[in-house]
N, C-alpha and C positions, 0 to 999 in steps of 0.2 A: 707800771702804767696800765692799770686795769683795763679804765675806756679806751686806751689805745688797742688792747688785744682784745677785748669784743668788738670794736669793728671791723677786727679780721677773721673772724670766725662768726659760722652760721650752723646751727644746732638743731637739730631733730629727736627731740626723747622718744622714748617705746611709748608714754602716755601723752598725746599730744597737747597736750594743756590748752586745747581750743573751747571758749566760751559758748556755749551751749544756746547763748539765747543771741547772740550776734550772726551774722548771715557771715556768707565767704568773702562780700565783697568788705563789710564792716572790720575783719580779721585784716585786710590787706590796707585798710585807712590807719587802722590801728596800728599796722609796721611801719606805715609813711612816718606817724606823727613817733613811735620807739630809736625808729633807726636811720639816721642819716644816709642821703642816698639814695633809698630805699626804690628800689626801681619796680613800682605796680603794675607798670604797662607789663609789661616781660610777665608778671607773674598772672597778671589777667589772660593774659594770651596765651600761658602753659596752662591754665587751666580751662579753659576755651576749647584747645586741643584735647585737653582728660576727658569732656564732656561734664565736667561737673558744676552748674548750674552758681550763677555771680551769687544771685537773692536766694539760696535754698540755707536755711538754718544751720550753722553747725551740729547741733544733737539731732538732726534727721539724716546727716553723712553715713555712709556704710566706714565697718573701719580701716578701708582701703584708700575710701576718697579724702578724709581726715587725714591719714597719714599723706597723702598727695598734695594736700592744701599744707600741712604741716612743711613739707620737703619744698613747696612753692614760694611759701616764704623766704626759707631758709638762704634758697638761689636767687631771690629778689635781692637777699643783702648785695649778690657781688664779692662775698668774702671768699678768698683764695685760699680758705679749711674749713672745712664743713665736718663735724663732728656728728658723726650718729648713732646714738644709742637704743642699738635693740630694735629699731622702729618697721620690723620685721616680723616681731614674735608672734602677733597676733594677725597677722593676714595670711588670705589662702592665694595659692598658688601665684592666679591669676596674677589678684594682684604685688604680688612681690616682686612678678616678673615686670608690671609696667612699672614700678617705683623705680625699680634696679636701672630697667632700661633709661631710664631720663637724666636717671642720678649719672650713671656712665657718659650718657650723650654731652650732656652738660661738663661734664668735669675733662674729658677731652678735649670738650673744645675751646675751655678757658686756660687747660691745663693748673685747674688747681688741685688738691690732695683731699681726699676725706678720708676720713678714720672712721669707719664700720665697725659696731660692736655687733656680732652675730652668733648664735649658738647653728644655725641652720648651716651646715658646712657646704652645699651645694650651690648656696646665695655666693658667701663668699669666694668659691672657685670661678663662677660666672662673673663675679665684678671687679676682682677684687685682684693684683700684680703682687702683693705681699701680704706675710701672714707674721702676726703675734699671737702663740699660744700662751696665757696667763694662769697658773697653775699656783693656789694659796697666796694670792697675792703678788706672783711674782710674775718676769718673762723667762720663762722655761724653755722659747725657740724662737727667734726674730729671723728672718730670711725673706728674699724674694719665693715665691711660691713655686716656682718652674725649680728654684736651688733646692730649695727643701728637699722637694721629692727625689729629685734625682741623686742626693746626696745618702739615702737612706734607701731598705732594701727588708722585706721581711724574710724568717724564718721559720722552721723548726723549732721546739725549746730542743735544748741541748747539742746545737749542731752547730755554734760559734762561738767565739769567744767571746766572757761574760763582760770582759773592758769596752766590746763593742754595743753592749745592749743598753736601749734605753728603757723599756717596758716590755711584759708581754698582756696582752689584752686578747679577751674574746671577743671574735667576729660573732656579725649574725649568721647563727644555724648553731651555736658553740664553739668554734672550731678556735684554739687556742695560737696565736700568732706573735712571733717577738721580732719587735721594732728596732731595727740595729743601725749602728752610723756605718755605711759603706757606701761604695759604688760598684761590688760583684757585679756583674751583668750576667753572672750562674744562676743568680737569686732574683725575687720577682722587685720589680719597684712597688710600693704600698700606691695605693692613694691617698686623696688627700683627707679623707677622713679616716683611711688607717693612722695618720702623721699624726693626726689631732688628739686620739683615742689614744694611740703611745706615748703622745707626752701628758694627756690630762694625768694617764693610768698612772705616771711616773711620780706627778706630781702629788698624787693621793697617795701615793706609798704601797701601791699594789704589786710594782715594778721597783727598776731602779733608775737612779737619775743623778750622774756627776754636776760639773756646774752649770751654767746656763748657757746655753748654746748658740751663738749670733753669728749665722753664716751669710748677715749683709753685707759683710768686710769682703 
């Protein structure tokens, strides 16, 4: 049932596929007439609030405001998943922080789910209740984010047992660190971009890595 799962899902790619010579408000006639539904009041008024101008062209958009109009539609569907790929990679700070912020507002208060593809691990600790690390194609670590960390504990090389280690990986400054499955409270807790850096290291074969690891159960 294809049409039936796209009108459950709402999608933001990393390049926003918005037409260059249409205006913002032209982008939101255009989802009236794609998608059933389609609620433009809500997405006129989100963007109202971003300050980003109805009649201002899409190719004169910064690529923050693009991605915000991109994300505007997306929440106009009303779809209960929202899929986003990447649509992070290319904005600075600021704006990452107001996408993330709406994205969250919005998704708590319909309580639907989105799935964030992010290489930025800071984004995803600020939005984001659970993590999939995907390593060669695969899932190398599923967990809620608060389990991950506390489940795991860095080291020393040579100062635990090897059935316990998943990678060692260099921090920045060089400093050599192995990513182990425990919960010592002798040993520091990683963060969450140690967690990420252990299982990618693992997955490239710089480390080591048993089966796949799924502490959602």
């Amino acid at each position: 049932d294809r049409a039936g799962a796209v009108e459950r899902l709402g999608y933001v790619a990393q390049s926003t596929g918005l037409y260059r010579g249409l205006s913002v408000a032209d982008h939101l006639d255009l989802a009236g007439t794609l998608r059933k539904g389609f609620d433009a009041a809500e997405a006129r008024l989100r963007l109202e609030q971003l300050g980003i101008p109805l009649r201002q062209r899409a190719g004169t958009l910064s690529g923050g405001q693009a991605s915000q109009l991109a994300l505007c539609i997306a929440l106009g569907t009303h779809a209960p998943v929202l899929l986003l790929d990447e649509p992070l990679a290319a904005l600075d700070l600021l704006a990452r922080h107001e996408f993330l912020n709406l994205l969250v507002a919005v998704v708590r208060e319909r309580g639907a789910t989105a799935l964030l593809s992010s290489h930025i691990v800071s984004d995803v600790a600020a939005a984001c209740d659970g993590l999939v690390v995907l390593g060669n194609g695969r899932v190398t670590l599923q967990a809620p984010i608060a389990t991950a960390v506390a489940s795991h504990r860095l080291a020393a090389p040579g100062t635990v047992s090897p059935a316990s280690v998943v990678a060692s990986f260099a921090r920045p400054g060089g400093e050599v660190a192995v990513l182990v499955r425990s919960d010592d409270p002798a040993l520091p807790m990683p963060t969450l971009e140690d967690l990420v850096m252990g299982y990618l290291s693992a997955a490239r074969g710089a480390g080591r890595l048993g089966s796949t690891i799924d502490l959602a159960a």
